[in-house]
N, CA, C and O of each residue as an XYZ file, in Angstrom:
676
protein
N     -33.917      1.944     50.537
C     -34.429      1.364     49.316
C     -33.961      2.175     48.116
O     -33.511      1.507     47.185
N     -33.987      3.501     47.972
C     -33.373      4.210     47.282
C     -31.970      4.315     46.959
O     -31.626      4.816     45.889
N     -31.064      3.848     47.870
C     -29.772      3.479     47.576
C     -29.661      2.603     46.917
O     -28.869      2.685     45.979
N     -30.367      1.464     47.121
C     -30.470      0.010     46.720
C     -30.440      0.187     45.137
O     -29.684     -0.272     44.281
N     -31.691      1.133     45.065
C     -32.024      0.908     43.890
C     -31.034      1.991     42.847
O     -30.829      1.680     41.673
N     -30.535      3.130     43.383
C     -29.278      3.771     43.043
C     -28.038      2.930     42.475
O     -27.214      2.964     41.562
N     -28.362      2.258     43.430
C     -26.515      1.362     42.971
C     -26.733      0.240     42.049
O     -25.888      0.057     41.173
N     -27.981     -0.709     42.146
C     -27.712     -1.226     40.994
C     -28.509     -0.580     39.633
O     -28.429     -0.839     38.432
N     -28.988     -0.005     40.101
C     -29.050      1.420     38.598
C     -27.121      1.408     38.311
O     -26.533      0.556     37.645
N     -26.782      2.026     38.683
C     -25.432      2.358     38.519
C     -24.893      1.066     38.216
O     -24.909      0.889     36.998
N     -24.346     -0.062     38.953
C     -23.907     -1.134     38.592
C     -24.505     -1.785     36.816
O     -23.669     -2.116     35.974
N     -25.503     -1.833     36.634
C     -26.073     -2.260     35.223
C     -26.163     -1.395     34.305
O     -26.700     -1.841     33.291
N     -25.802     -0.164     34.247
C     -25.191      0.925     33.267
C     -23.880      0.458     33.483
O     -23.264      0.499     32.418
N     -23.076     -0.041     34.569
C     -21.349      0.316     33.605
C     -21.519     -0.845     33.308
O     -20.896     -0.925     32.249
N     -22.027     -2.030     33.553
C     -22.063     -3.627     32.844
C     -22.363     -3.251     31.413
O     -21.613     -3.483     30.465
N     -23.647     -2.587     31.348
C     -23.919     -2.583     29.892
C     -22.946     -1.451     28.841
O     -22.861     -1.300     27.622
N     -22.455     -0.947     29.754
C     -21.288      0.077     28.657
C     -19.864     -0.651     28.387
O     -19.130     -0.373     27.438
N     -19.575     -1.696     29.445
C     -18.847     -2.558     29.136
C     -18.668     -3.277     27.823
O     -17.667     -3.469     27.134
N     -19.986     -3.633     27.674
C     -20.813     -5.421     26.777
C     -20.662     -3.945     25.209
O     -20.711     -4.420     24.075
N     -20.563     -2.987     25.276
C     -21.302     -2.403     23.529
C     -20.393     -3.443     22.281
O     -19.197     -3.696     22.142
N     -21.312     -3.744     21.716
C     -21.216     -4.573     20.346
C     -20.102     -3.679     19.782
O     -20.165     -2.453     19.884
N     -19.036     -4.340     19.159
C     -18.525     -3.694     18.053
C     -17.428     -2.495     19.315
O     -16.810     -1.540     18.846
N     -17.408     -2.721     20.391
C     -16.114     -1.635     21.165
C     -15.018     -2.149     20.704
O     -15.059     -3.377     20.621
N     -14.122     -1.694     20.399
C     -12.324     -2.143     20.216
C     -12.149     -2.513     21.244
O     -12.848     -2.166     22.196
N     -10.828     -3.598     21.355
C      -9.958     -3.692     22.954
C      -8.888     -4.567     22.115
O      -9.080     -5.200     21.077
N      -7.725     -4.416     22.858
C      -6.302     -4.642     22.828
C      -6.593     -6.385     22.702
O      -7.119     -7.194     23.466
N      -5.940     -6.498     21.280
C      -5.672     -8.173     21.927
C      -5.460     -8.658     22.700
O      -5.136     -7.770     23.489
N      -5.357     -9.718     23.275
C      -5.279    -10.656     24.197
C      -4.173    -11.208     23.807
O      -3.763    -11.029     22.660
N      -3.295    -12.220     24.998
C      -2.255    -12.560     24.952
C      -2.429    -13.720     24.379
O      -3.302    -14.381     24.941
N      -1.673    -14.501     22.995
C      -1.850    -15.824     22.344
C      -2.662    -15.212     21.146
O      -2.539    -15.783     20.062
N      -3.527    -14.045     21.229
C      -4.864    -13.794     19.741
C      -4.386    -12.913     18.837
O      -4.148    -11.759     19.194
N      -4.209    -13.259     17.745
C      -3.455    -12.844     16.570
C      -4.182    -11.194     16.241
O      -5.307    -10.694     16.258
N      -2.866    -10.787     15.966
C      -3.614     -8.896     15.193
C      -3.731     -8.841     13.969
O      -3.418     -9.784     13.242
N      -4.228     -7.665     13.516
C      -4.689     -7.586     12.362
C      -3.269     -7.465     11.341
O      -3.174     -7.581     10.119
N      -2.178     -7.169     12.440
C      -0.833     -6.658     11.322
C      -1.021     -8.618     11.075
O      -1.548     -8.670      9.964
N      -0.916     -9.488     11.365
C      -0.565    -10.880     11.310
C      -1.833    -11.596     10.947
O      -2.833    -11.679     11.660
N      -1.646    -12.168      9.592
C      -2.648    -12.116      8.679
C      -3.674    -12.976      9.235
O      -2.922    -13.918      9.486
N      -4.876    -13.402      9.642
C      -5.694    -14.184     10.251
C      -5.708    -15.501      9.350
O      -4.906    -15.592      8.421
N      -6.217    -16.072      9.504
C      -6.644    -17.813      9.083
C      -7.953    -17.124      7.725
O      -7.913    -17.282      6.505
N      -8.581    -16.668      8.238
C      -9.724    -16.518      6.705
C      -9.295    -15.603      5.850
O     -10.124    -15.387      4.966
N      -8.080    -14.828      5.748
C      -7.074    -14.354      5.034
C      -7.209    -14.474      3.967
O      -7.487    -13.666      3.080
N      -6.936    -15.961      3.968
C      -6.958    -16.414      2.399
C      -7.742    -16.974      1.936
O      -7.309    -17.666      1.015
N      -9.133    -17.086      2.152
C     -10.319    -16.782      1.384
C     -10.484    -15.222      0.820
O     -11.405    -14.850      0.094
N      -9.581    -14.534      1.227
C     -10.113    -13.056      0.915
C      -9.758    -13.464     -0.419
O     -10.565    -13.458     -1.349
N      -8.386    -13.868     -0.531
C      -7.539    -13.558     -1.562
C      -8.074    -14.727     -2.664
O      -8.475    -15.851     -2.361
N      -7.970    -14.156     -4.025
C      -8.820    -14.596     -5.387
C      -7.894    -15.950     -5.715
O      -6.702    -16.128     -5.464
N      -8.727    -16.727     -6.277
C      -8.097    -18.485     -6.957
C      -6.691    -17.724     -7.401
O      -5.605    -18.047     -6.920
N      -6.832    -16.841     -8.225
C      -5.581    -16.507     -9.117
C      -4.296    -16.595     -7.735
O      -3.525    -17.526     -7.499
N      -4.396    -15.680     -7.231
C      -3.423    -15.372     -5.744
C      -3.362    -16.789     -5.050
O      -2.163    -16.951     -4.824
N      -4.054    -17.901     -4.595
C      -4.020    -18.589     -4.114
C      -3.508    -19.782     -4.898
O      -2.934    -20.753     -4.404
N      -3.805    -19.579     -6.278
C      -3.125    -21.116     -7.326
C      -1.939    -20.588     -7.418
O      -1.019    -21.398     -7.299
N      -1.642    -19.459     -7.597
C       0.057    -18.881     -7.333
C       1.310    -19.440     -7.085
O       2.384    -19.792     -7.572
N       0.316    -19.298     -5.621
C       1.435    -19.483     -4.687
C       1.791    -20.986     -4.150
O       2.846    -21.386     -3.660
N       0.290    -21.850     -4.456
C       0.608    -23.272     -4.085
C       1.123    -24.058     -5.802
O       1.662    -25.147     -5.999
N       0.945    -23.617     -6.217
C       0.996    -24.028     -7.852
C       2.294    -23.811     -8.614
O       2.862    -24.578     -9.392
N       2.712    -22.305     -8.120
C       3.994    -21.915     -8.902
C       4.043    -21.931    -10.111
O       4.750    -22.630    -10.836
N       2.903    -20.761    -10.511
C       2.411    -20.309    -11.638
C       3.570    -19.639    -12.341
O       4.417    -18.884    -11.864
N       3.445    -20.011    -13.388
C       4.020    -19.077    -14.360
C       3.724    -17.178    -14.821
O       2.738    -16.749    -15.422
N       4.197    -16.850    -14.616
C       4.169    -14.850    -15.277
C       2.370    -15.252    -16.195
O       1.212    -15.008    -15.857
N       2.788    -15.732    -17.037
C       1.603    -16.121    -18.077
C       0.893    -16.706    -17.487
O      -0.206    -16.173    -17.643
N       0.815    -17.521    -16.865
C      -0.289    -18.295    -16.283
C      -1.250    -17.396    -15.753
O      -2.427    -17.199    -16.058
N      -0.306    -16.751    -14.660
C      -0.690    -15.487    -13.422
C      -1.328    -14.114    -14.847
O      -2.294    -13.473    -14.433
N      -1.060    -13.886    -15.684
C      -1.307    -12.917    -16.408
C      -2.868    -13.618    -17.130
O      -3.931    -13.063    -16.851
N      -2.850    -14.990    -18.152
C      -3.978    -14.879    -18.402
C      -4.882    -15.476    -16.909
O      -6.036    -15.062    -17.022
N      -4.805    -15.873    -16.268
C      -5.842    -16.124    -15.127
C      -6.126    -14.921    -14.453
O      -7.030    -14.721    -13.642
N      -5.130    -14.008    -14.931
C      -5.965    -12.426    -13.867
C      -7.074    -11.554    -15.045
O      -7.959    -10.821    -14.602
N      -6.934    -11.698    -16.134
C      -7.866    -11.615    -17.228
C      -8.930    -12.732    -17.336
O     -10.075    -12.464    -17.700
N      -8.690    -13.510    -17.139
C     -10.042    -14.412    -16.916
C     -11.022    -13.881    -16.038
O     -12.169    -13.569    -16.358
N     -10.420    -13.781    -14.724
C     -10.979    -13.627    -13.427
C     -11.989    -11.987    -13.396
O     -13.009    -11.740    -12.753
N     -11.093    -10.971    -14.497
C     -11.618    -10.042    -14.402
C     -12.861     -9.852    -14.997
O     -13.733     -9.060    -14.641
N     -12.896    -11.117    -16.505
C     -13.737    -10.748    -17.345
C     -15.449    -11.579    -16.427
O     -16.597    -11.265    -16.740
N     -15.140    -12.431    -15.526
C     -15.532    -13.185    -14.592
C     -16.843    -12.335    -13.536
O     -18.037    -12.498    -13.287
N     -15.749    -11.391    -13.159
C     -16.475    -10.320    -12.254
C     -16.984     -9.476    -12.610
O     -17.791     -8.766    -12.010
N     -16.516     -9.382    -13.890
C     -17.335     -8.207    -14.495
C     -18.649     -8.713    -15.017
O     -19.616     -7.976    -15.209
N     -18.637    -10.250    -15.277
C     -19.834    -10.970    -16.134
C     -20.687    -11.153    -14.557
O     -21.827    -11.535    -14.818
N     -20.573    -11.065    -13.655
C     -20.934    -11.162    -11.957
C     -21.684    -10.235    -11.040
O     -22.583    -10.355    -10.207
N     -20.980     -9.304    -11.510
C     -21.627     -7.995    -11.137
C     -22.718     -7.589    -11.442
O     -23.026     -6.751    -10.594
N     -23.749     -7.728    -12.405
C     -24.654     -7.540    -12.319
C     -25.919     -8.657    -11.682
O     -27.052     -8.596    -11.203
N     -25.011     -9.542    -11.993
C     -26.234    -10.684    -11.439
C     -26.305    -10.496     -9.851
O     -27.306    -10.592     -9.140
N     -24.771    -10.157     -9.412
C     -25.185     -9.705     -8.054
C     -26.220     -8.828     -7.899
O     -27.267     -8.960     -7.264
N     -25.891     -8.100     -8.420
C     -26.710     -6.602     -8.064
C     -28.212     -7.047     -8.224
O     -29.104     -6.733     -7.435
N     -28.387     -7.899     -9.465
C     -29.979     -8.165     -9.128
C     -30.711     -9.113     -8.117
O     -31.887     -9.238     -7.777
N     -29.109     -9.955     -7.651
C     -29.858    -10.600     -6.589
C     -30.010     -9.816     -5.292
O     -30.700    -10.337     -4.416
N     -29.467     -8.656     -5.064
C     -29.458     -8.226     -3.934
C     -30.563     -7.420     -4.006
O     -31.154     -6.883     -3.069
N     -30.768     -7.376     -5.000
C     -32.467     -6.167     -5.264
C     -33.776     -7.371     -4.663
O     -34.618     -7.132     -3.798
N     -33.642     -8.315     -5.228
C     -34.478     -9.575     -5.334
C     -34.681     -9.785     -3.983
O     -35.800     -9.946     -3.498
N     -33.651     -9.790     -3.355
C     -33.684    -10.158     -1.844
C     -34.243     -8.991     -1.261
O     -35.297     -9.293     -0.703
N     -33.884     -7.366     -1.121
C     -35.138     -6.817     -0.727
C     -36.663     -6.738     -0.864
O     -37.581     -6.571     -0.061
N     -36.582     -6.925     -2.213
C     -38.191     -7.352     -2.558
C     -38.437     -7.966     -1.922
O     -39.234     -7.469     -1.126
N     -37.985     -9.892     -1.538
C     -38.514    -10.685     -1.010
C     -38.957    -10.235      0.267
O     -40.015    -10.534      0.821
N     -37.661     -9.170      0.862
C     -38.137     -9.363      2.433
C     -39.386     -7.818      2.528
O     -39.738     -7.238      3.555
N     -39.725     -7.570      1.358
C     -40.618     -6.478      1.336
C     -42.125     -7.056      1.313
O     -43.127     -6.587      1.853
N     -41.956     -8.399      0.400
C     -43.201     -8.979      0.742
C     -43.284     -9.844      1.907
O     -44.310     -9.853      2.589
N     -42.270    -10.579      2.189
C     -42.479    -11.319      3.474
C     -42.872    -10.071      4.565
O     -43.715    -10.570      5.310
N     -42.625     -8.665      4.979
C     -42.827     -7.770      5.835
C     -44.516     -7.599      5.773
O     -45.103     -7.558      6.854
N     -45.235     -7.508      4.627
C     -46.615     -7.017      4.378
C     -47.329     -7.889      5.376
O     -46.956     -9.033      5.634
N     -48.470     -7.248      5.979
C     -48.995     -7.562      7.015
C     -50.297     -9.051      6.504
O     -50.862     -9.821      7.281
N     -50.424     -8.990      4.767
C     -50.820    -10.458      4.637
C     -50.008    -10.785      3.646
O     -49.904    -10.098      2.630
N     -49.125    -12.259      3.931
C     -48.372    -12.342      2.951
C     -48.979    -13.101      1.882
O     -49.576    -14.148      2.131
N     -48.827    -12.477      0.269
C     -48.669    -12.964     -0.918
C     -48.239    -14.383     -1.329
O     -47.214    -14.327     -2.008
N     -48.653    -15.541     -1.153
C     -47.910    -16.818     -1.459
C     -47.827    -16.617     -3.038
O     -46.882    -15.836     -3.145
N     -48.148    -16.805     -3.923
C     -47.915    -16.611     -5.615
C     -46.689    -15.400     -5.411
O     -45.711    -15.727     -6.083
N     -46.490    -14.245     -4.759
C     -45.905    -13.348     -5.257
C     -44.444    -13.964     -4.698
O     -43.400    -13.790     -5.328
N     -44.489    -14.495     -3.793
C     -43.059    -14.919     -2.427
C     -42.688    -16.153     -3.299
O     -41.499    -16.094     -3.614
N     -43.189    -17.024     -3.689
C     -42.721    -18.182     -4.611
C     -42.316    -17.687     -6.121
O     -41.567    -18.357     -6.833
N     -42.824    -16.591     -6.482
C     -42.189    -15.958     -8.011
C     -41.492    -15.384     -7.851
O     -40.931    -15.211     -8.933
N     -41.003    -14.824     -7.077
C     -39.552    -14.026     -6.130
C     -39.045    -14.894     -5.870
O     -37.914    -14.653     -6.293
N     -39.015    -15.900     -5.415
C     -37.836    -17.206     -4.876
C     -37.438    -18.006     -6.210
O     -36.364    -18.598     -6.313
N     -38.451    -17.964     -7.264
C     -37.732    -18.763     -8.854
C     -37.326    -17.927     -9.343
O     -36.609    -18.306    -10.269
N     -37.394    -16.195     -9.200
C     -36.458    -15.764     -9.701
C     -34.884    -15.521     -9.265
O     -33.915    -15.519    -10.024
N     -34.895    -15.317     -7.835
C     -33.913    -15.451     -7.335
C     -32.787    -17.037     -7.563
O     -31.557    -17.088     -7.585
N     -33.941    -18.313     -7.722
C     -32.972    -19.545     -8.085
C     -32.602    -19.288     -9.166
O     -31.411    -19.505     -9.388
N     -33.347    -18.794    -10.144
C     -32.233    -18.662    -11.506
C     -31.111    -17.997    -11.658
O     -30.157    -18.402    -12.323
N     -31.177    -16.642    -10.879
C     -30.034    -15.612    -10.766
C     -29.157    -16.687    -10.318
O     -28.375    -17.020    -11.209
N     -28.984    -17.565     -8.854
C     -28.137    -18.131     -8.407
C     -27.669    -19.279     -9.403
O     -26.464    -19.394     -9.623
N     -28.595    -20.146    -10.023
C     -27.996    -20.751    -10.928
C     -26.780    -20.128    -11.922
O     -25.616    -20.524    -11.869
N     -27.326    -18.954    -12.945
C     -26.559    -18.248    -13.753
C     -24.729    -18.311    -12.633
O     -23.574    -18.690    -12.827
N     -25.554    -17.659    -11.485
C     -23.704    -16.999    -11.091
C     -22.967    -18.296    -11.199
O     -21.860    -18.341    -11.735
N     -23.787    -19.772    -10.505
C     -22.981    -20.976    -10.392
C     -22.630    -21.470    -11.585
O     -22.135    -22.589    -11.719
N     -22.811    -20.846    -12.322
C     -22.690    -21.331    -14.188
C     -21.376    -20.582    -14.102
O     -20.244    -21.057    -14.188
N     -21.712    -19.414    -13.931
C     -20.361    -18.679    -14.250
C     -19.134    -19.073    -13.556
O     -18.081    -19.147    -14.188
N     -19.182    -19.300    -12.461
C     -18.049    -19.942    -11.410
C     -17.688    -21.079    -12.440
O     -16.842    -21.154    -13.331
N     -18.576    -21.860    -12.010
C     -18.101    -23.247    -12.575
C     -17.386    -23.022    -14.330
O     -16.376    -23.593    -14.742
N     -18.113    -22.199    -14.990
C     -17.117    -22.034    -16.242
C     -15.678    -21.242    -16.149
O     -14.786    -21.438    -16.974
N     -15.543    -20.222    -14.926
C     -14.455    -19.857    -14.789
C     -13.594    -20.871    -14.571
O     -12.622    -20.794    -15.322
N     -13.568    -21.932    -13.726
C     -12.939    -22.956    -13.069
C     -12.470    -23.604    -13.665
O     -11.260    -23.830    -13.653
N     -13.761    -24.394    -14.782
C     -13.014    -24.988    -15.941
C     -12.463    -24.324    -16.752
O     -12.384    -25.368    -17.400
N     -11.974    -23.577    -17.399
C     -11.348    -22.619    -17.948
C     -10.167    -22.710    -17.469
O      -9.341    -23.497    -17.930
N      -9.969    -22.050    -16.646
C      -9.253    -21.960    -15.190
C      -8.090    -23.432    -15.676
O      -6.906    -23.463    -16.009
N      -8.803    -24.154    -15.557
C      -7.701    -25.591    -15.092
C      -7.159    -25.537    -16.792
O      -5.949    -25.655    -16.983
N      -7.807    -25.412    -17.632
C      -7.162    -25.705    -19.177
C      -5.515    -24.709    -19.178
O      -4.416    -24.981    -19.662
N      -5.940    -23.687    -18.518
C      -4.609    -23.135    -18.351
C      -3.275    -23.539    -17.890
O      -2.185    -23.109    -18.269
N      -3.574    -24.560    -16.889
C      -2.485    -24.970    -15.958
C      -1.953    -26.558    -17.032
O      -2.524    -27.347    -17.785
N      -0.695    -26.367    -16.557
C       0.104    -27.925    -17.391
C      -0.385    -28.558    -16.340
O      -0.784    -28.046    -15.294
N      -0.328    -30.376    -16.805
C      -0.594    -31.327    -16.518
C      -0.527    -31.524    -14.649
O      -1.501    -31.764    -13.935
N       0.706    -31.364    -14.256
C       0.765    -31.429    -12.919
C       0.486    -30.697    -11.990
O       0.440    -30.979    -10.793
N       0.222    -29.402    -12.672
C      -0.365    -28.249    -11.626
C      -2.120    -28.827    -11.703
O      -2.879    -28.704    -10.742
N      -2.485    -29.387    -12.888
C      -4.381    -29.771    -12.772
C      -3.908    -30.719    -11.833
O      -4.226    -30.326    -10.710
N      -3.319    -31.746    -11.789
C      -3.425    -33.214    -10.841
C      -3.684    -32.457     -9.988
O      -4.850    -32.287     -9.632
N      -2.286    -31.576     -9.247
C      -2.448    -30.812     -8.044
C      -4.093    -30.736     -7.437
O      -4.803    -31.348     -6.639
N      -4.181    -29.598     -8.349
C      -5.585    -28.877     -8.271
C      -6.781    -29.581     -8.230
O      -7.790    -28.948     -7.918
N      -6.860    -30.619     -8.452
C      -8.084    -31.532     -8.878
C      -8.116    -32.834     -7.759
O      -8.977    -33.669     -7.483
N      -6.667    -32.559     -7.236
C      -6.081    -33.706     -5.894
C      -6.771    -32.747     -4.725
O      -7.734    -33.094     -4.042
N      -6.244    -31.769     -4.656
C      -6.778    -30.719     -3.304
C      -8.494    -30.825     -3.275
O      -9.114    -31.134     -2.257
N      -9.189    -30.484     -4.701
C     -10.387    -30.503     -5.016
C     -11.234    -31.831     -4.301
O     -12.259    -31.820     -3.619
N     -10.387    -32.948     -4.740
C     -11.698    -34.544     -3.738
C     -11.043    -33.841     -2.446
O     -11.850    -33.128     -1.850
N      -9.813    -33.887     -1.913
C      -9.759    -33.613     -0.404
C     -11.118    -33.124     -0.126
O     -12.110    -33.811      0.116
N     -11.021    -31.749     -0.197
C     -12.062    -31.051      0.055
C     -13.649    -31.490     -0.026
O     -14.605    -31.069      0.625
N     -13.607    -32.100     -0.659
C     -14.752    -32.904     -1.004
C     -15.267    -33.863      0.116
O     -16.354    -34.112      0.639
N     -14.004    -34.274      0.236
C     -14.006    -35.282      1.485
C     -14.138    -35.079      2.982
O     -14.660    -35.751      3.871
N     -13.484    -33.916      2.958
C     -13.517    -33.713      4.585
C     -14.585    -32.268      4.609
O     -14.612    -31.501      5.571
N     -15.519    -32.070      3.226
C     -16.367    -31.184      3.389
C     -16.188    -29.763      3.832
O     -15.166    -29.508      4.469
N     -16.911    -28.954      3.621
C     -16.283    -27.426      3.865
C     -17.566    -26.718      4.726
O     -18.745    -27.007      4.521
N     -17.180    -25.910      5.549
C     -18.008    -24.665      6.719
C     -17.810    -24.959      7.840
O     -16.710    -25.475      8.037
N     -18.578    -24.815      8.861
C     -17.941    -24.787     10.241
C     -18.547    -26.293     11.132
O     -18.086    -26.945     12.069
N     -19.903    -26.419     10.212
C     -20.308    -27.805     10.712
C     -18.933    -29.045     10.827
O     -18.452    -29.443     11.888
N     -18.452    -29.533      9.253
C     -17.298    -29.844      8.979
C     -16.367    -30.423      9.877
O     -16.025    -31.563     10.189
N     -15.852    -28.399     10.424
C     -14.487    -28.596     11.475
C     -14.961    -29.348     12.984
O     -14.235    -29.916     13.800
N     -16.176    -29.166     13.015
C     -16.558    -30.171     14.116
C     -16.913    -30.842     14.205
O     -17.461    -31.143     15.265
N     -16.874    -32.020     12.622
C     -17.282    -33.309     13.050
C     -18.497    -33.397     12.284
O     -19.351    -32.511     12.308
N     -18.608    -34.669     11.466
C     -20.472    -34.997     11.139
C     -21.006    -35.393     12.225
O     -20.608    -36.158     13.103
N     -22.290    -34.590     12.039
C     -23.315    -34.604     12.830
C     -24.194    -36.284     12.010
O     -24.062    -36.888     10.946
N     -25.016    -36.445     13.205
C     -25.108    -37.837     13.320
C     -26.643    -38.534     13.534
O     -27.027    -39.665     13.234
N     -27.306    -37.497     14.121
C     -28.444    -37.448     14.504
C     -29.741    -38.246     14.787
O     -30.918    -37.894     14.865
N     -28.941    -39.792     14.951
C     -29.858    -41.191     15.124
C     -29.219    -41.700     14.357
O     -29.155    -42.909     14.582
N     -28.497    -41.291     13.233
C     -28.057    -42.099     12.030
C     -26.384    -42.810     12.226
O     -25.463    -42.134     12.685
N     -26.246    -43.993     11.872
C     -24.771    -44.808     11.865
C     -24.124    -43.689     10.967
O     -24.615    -43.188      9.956
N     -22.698    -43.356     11.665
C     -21.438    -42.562     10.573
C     -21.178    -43.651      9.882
O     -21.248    -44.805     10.303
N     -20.702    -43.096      8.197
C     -20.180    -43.993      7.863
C     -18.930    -44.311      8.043
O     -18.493    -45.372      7.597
């Protein structure tokens, strides 16, 4: 019985030293490396970098849209910062052993306004953004824009509307 219980002692320690979250291992044959740029790549990379290169921006174009973008993030940065404060608070009162309803709902309208503001700011970068570009680079841009619209964006999306009793249209 003591063996028994020896070995799979032993057996479920190297399973679980196997499984550690976050271990490195050698790609796999067909799975792309990090030298070979991945698919969400280019979400890293900013509108400016990405209208670039599909757009065939002009020096100027590329020059005032990287001054836009900066004055953008810099107008950004703090609203981040207070939403990320906001969000510990929240989860400081959601943690308290009786939760506050008045305090958790005045923390959540403040947090919608922060998010409003940033979506203000996006959205004014954007428009901005397009006044820059001549006529056929906006079509472009504003053509890609319904796509997207259309075939919807996140991971739900890539697999299809969900349907859930309801006729697709």
């Amino acid at each position: 019985m003591k063996a028994l219980f020896g070995t799979t002692a032993a057996v479920v320690l190297a399973t679980s030293l196997l499984a550690i979250p976050g271990q490195a291992r050698p790609p796999q044959d067909g799975e792309a490396t990090t030298e070979e740029a991945p698919r969400y790549a280019r979400h890293r990379a900013g509108l400016v970098e990405r209208w670039s290169e599909k757009l065939e921006l002009s020096d100027a174009q590329v020059e005032t849209l990287t001054a836009m973008q900066a004055d953008v993030k810099a107008t950004a940065k703090p609203l981040k910062e207070q939403m990320r404060a906001l969000k510990l608070e929240m989860r400081e009162l959601w943690s308290e052993e009786v939760i506050d309803a008045d305090a958790v709902l005045a923390k959540q309208a403040e947090l919608h306004d922060l998010q409003g503001a940033m979506a203000q700011v996006r959205l004014g970068f954007k428009l901005d953004a397009l006044n820059v570009l001549d006529p056929e680079q906006k079509a472009q841009v504003i053509e890609r824009m319904s796509k997207r619209a259309e075939r919807g964006h996140g991971k739900r999306s890539r697999r299809g509307k969900r349907t859930r009793g309801h006729q697709a249209d």
